[in-house]
N, C-alpha and C positions, 0 to 999 in steps of 0.2 A: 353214527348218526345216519342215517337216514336221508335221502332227498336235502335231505337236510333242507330245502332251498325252496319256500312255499308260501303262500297265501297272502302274496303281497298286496291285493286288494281285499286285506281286512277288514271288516265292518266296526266302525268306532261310531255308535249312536250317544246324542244328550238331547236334550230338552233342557233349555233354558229357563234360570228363574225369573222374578217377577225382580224391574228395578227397583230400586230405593233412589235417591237424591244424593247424587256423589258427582264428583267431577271424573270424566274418564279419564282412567291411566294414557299418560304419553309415551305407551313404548315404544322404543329405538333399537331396544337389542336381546339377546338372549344368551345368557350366560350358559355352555351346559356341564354337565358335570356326570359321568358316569356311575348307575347304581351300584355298580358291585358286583354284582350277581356269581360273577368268577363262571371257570368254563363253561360248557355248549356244547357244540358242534363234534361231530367227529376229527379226533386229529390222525388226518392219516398219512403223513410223513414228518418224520425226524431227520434233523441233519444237524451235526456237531462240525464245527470248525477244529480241522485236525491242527491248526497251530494255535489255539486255545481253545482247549474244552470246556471252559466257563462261558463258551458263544455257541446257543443253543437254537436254529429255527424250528417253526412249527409250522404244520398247513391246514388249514381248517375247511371242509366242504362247506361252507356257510359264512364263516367267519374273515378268511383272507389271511394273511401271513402274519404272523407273530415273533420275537425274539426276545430270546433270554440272555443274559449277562452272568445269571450268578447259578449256571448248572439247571436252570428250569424252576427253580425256587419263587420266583415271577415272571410275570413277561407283560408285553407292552406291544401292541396291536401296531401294526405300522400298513397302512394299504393306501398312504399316499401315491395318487396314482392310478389306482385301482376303481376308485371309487366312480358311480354315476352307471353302473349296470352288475344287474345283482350274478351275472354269469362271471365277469371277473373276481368276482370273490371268494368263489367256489374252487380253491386250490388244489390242485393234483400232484405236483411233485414240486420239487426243490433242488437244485442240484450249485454246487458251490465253485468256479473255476477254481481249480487245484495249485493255477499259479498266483493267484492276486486271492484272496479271500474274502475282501470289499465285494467284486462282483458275483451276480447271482443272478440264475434262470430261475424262473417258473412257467409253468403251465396251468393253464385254467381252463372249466368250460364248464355249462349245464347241460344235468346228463336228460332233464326232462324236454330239455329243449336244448340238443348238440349241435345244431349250428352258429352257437352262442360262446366267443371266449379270446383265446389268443396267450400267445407266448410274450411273460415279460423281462424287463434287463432290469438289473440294479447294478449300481457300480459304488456304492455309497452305503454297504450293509444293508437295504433294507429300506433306507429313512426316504428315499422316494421310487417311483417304479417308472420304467418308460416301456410304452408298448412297442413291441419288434413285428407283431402281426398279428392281427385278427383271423386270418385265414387259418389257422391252425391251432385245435384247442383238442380238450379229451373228455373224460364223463367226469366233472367233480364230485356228482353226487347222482343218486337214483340207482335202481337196478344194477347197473351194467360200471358201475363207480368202477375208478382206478384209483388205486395207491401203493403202485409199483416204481422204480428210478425209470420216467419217461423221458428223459431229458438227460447225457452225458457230455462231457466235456474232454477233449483230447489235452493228454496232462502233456505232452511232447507240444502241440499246438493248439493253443487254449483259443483262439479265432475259429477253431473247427467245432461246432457247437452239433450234435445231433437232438431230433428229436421225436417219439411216435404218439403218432395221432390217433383217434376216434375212427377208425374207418375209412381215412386218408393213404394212410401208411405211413413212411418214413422220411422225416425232410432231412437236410444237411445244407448248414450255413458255414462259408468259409473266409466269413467278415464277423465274425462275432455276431451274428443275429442279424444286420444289415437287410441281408436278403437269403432267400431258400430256395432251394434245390430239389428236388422228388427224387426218392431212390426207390422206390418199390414200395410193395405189396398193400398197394391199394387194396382196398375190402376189409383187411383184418383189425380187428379189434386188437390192436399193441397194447400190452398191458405190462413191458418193462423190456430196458434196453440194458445191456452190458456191452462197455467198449474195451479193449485191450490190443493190445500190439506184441505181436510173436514172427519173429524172425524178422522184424521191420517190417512188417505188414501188418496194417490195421486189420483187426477183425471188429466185426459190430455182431453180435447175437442177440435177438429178438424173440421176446416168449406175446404170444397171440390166446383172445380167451374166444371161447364160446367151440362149439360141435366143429367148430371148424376153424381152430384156432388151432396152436402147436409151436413149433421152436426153429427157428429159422437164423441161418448164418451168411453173411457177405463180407467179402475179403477183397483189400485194395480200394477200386472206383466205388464201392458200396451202389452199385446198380445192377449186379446178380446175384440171387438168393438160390442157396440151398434148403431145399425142408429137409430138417435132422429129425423130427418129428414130427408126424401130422393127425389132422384129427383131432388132437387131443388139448383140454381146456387146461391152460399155461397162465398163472397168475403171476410167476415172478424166475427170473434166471441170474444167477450169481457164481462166481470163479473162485474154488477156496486157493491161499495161497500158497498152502503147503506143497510139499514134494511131488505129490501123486495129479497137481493140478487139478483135483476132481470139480466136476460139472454138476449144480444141485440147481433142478428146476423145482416149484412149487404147484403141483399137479392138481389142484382142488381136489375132489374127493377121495383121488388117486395118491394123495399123500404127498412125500417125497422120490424124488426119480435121480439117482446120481449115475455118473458115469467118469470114468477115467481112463479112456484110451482117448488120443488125440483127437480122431474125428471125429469123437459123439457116434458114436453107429450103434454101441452095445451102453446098453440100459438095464438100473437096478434097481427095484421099488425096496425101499432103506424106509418100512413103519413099523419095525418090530417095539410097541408101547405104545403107540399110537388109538386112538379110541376107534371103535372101528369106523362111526363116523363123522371124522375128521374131514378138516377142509382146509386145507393148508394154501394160505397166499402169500408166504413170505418163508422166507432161509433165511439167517446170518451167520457168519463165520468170524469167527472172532480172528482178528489180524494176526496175532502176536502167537496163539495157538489155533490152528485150524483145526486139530480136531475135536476142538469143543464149537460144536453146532445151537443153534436153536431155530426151532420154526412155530410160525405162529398159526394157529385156526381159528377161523371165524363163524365157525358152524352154530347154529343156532342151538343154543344147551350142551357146547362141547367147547364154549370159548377158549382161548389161553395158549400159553406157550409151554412146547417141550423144550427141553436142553438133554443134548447128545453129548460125550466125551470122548466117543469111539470114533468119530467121522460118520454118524448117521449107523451105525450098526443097531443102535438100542437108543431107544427114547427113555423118560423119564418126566410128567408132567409137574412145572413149577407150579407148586402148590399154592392156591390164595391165603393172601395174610388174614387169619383170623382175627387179629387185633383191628382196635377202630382206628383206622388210619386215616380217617375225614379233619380235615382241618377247619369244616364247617358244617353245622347242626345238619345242613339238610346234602351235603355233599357227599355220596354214594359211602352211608354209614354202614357200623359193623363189618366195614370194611371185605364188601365181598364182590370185589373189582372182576374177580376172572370169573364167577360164576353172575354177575348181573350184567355186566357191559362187553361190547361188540369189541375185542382187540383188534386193529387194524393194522398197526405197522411198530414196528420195533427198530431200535438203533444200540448199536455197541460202541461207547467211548473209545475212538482210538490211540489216547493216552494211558489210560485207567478201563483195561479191560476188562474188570468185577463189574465195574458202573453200567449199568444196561438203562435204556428209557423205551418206556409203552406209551402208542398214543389210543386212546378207546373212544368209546360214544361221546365222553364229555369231558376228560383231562388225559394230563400226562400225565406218569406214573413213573418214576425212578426206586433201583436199585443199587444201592453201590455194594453187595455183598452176592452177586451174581444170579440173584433173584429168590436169595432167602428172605429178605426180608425188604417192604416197601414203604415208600412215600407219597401220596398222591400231592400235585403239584398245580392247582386252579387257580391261583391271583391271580388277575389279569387276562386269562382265557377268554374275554367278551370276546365270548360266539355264539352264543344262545340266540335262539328266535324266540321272542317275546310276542305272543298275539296280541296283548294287552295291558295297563297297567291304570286301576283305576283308585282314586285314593277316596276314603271316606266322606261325603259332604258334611259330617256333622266331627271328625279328627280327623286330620290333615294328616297325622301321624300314621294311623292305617294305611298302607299301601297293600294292595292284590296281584298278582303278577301272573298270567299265565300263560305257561311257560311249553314252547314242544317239547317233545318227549323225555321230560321232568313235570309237569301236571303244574299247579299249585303251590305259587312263592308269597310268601306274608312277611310283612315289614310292621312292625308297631311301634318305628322311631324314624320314621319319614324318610326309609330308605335306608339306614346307615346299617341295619344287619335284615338278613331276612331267613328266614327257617320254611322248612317244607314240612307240614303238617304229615309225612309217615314218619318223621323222627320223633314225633312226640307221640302220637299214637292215632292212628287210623283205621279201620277196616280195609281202606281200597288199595292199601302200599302202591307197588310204584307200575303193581300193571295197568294203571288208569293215568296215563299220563300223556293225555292232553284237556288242554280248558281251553276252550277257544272265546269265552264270551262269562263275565260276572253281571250281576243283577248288585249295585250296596244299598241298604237301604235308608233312607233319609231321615227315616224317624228313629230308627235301633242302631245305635252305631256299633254292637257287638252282631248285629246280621248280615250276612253276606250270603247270597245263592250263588253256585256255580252250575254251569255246561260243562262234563267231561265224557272225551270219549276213550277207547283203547288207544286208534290209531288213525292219524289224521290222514292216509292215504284212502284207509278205507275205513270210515266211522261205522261200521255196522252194529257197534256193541256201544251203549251211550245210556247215560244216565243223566237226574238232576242231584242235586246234593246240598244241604244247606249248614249253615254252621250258626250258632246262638250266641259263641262267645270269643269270636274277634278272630276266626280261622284257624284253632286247635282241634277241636272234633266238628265232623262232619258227620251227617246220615241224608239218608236217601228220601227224595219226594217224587218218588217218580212212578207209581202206583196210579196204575190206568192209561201210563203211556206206553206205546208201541216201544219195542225194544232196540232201537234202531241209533244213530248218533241224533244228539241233540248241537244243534246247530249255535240257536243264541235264546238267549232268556232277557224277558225284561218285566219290569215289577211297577206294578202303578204307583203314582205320588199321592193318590189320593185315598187309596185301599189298598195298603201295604200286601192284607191275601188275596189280589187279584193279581196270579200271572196269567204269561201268554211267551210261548215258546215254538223255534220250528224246528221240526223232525226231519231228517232223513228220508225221502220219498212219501211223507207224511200230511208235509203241510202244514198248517196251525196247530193248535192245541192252547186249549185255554183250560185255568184251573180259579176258582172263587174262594177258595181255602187252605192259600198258600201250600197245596202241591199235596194234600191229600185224597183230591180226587180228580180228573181231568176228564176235556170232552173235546170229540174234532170241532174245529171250524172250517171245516172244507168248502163250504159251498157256496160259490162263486170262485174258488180260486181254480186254475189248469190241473188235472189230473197230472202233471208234471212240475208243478210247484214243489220244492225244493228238490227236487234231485239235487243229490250229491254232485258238487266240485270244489275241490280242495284248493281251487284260488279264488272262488267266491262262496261261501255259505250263505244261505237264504236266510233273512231275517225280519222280526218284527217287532215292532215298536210302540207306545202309546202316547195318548197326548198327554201331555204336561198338565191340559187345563179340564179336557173332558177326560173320561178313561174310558166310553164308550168308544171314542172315537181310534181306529187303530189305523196302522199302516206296515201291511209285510211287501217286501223284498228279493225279488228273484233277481239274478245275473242277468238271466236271459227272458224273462219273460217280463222284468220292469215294476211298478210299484202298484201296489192296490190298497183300496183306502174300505176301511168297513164303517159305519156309523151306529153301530149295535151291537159293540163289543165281540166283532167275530163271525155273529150268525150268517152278513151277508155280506159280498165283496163286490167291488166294482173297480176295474184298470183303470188307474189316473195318469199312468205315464208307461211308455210300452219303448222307452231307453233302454237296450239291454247291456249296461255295462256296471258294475259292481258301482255302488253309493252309498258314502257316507250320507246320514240325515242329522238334520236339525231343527230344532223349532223355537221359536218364538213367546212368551206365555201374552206378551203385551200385545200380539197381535195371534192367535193361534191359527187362524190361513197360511200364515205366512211359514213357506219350508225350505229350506236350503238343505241343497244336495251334493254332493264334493263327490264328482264320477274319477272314476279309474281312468280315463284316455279324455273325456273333454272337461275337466276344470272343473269350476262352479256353477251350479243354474239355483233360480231363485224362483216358487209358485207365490203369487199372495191370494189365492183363491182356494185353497186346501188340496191343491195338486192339478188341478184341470188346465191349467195351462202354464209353461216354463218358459222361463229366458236365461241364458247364458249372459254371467255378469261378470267372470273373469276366470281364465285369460280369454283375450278374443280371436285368438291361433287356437285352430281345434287341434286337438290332442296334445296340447305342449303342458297339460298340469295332469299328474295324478295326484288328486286331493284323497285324502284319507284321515282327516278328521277336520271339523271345524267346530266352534264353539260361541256364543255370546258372552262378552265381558260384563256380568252384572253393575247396573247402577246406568247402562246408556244401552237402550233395544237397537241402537243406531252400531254400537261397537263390537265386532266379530274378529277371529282370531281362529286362521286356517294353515293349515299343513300341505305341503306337497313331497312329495315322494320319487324317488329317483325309480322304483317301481320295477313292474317287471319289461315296461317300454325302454328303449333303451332314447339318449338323447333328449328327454324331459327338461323342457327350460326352467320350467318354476320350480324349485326345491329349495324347500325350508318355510319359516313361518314369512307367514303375511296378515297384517293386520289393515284393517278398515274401519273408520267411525263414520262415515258415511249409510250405512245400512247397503255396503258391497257395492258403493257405484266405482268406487275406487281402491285400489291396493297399493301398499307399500311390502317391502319385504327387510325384515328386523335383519340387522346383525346378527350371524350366529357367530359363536366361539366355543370353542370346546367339544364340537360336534364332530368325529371323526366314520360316522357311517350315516350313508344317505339310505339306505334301502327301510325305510319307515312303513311301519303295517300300521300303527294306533297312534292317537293322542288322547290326552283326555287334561282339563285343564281345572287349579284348585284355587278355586277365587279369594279364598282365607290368604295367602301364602305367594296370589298372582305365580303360580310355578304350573311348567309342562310338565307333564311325562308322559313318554314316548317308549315303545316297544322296535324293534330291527329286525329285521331280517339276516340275521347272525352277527351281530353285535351289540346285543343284550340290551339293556333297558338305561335309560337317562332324565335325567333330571333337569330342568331350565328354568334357572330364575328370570323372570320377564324385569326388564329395566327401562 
């Protein structure tokens, strides 16, 4: 995956319907329930309990730590502890004391924002985390990602805890975590640690990435380094066990580098099989025979793993399983694992050396027949980023889910299975895969519009796309728009073929015929309206009651209201921080806005002037969606998000029948990730659901 780790000020818009005569729900709580959805995120470290291999960890860039019991067959999301800043989620390594098997290190950090993370303990498997320090984290995810062993454990003295940092360098704790120590080489990008002990002397070997990374060794005080390599971009360093001791670094483009003379001085590039371009971040050495090697690549169209039998003399690539090895409709079918997805990191069972596990873009992958033949392994992997999830107003049953870098999830049984429209048949397969934003329409309950782009870092390539019969095929409406990412779509209640869409450096765009012809509305908006940024996309909305009447959306430039569907714009609020909207139909002045950093504000004048109505500590709520409970204009129902601010006091729902002069906040249960991007609420059903910021999508009966 990817960043994995993004757009936590999501735009989740409604318009409210018209009451009826009902008495409002008294809710107290919120029951939740996770969708399903099964993997996500990248898993980029594996780690097996060498005194049972039926105890499997996982690390997810998005998702936070996972554990298996039955060999990875499922697994069960464990990040108590973790939870309330989306950078501790973002896991980097995993490393197991080799005396007690209960406790466990981790590493975390964002790599889009690295001064964001911290080293945590478990001593209890797993089932809760304590932070040991915030001062010390690595890239979880982004560019410069790690998922090398950052973290080692002295098996002689398991209170000796090492670990390398993001640009820090090297700490060392000699309290089990307690407290840290600096041992060098500040600057370098540590992208994996090997510890060992020869002649009673510690050695710690450290491989560094980038132009001026390389392999570096300290002996004893671990406060002097030697460079045994310099220069040179080092993603991962490993000790084989056999006779010869040989030394195998993971050279990115350079391949493999072995050496076997004591000091490391004399070096061997060992890629005879190798594609030529390869990009090797990881070696392993199978315990029990060292000269059976593998290394994995992650070069973009060379994915996959070699296996050596010679000690690295000759490659040979494990070939992808051609059978459908998907254990769900839409879960990386026809089974072409090593030529669709990013391999990141691999692990060797060291009981049951045949047994190998891959973690990739979105699951783990086992072999127990040395990599002839596989199983992909997603229950339980909630680590998906969900932009959104919006269920049909006219069946409850429909659900739309969309998804990063998986596109478009459809549910037609209120959640309980969901398919991805390229396993049934699509045009756009799975190089379009992102949806940031659904249009459902109120009158057709088999129509749905989507926004998808390539790539949510850089949307430059984006389309519309419509579906007639409940989210199985799809075709394009996007003739006469600029080719650029479409941001969000929304569709009138009162003329199903009037949209209104924002573009990518674009602006508005409006179409009278449901998406067969389009025209700019630019004028009145900034020649800078929507730029692109992948933590707020620019959006626009219509009324409920007018559909002349519009309102777009910038981050930074704040909200503009048209009155002539488009042609002309005027600033009504020049807030520049990411808002949810909502409106009204019993009063249509009336707008509620749920900002990213100050809470709620409420206009009853159609935008021209705002009050903040909860909370009354600025920046203590990121709202990210709110809604009116039908049957009382006076009853709303708002979200807050633990977000990408860290410290956030209001998280979770809060409900109001006062029309927001006051808040309560419901019970939640069942709720085990706070980094929330959407809500969207089903009045048939009284149920949330809600999208995460890598732990996938959920369900909440209101009580």
């Amino acid at each position: 995956m990817v960043f994995k780790s993004i757009i936590a000020g999501f735009l989740v818009v409604v318009f409210c319907g018209s009451v009826v005569s009902a008495d409002t729900p008294g809710y107290q709580k919120v029951a939740w329930q996770s969708l399903g959805l099964d993997s996500g995120g990248t898993i980029q470290d594996i780690e097996i309990c060498s005194s049972d291999n039926r105890v499997i960890y996982a690390a997810s860039d998005v998702g936070g730590f996972m554990k298996s019991v039955n060999r990875g067959r499922s697994w069960q999301v464990m990040n108590d502890g973790l939870k309330g800043d989306f950078a501790t989620l973002k896991v980097c390594d995993i490393a197991i004391d080799p005396s007690n098997h209960d406790t466990l290190y981790i590493i975390t950090g964002e790599g889009f924002r690295p001064e964001r993370g911290g080293v945590f303990k478990s001593t209890n498997a797993g089932e809760s985390w304590q932070l040991l320090t915030d001062e010390l984290w690595s890239y979880g995810n982004g560019p410069m990602r790690n998922w090398g062993d950052l973290l080692a454990v002295d098996p002689q003295n398991p209170k000796h805890v090492f670990v390398g940092t993001a640009r820090k360098g090297v700490y060392q704790s000699l309290d089990a975590g307690k407290t840290w120590r600096y041992c060098g080489l500040k600057g370098q990008h540590v992208s994996s640690l090997w510890l060992e002990k020869a002649k009673g002397v510690n050695t710690l070997w450290v491989s560094a990435r980038g132009e001026e990374g390389g392999l570096y060794r300290s002996q004893g005080p671990m406060s002097d380094w030697q460079a045994i390599l310099e220069k040179t971009d080092i993603w991962h360093v490993t000790r084989s066990p056999g006779k010869d001791r040989a030394l195998y670094v993971s050279a990115g483009t350079q391949g493999v580098l072995k050496s076997t003379d004591q000091d490391a001085h004399r070096w061997q590039q060992i890629n005879t099989g190798f594609d030529e371009t390869i990009r090797c971040v990881e070696v392993a050495v199978t315990p029990d025979c060292p000269d059976i090697i593998y290394a994995v690549s992650n070069r973009p169209k060379v994915h996959g793993i070699y296996r050596s039998t010679d000690a690295g003399h000759s490659w040979l690539k494990v070939p992808a399983n051609q059978d459908d090895i998907s254990r769900k409709g839409w879960n990386l079918s026809n089974g072409t694992w090593l030529g669709l997805s990013s391999v990141k990191c691999m692990a060797i069972d060291p009981i049951d050396t045949d047994r190998i596990y891959v973690g990739d873009w979105h699951a783990v992958f086992a072999s127990e027949d040395s990599g002839k033949h596989w199983q992909v392994y997603p229950e339980g992997l909630e680590t998906l980023c969900v932009y959104t999830v919006k269920a049909s107003p006219l069946d409850p049953n429909r659900l739309y889910a969309g998804v990063m870098d998986i596109g478009i999830m459809v549910s037609h049984d209120a959640g309980k299975t969901f398919f991805h429209p390229d396993s049934v048949s699509n045009e756009f397969a799975m190089t379009w895969d992102e949806t940031p934003a659904f249009a459902v329409s109120n009158k057709n309950p088999d129509e749905v519009i989507a926004a998808i782009t390539r790539d949510w870092k850089n949307p430059h390539d984006g389309t519309l796309i419509i579906s007639n019969d409940g989210g199985y095929q799809w075709q394009r409406i996007h003739r006469g728009l600029p080719p650029f990412g479409i941001l969000c779509v929304a569709q009138s209640d009162q003329n199903q073929n009037k949209l209104f869409v924002t573009i990518e450096n674009h602006g508005v765009y409006r179409s009278l015929d449901k998406g067969q012809s389009w025209q700019s509305c630019a004028d009145g908006l900034p020649d800078t309206f929507g730029k692109y940024t992948s933590w707020a996309p620019a959006s626009v909305h219509i009324s409920p009651t007018n559909d002349s009447v519009i309102y777009a959306r910038d981050r930074r430039l704040g909200i503009f209201k048209s009155v002539d569907s488009g042609d002309s714009w005027t600033c009504v609020s020049k807030v520049n921080q990411n808002a949810t909207l909502a409106f009204s139909k019993e009063n249509p002045n009336r707008i509620y806005a749920g900002y990213y950093k100050s809470g709620i504000r409420k206009s009853d004048n159609g935008g021209k002037d705002w009050q903040r109505i909860f909370p009354n500590e600025k920046g203590q709520m990121s709202c990210v969606g709110i809604e009116n409970i039908p049957g009382d204009p006076n009853a709303w129902i708002a979200i807050g998000s633990a977000g990408f601010a860290p410290n956030q006091k209001h998280i979770g729902v809060y409900y109001t029948t006062d029309n927001g002069q006051t808040w309560k906040k419901l019970m939640s249960q069942g709720l085990d990730h706070d980094v929330i991007l959407s809500m969207s609420y089903c009045p048939q059903t009284h149920k949330l659901y809600i999208g995460t910021n890598g732990g996938g999508a959920f369900v909440g009966q209101l009580q």
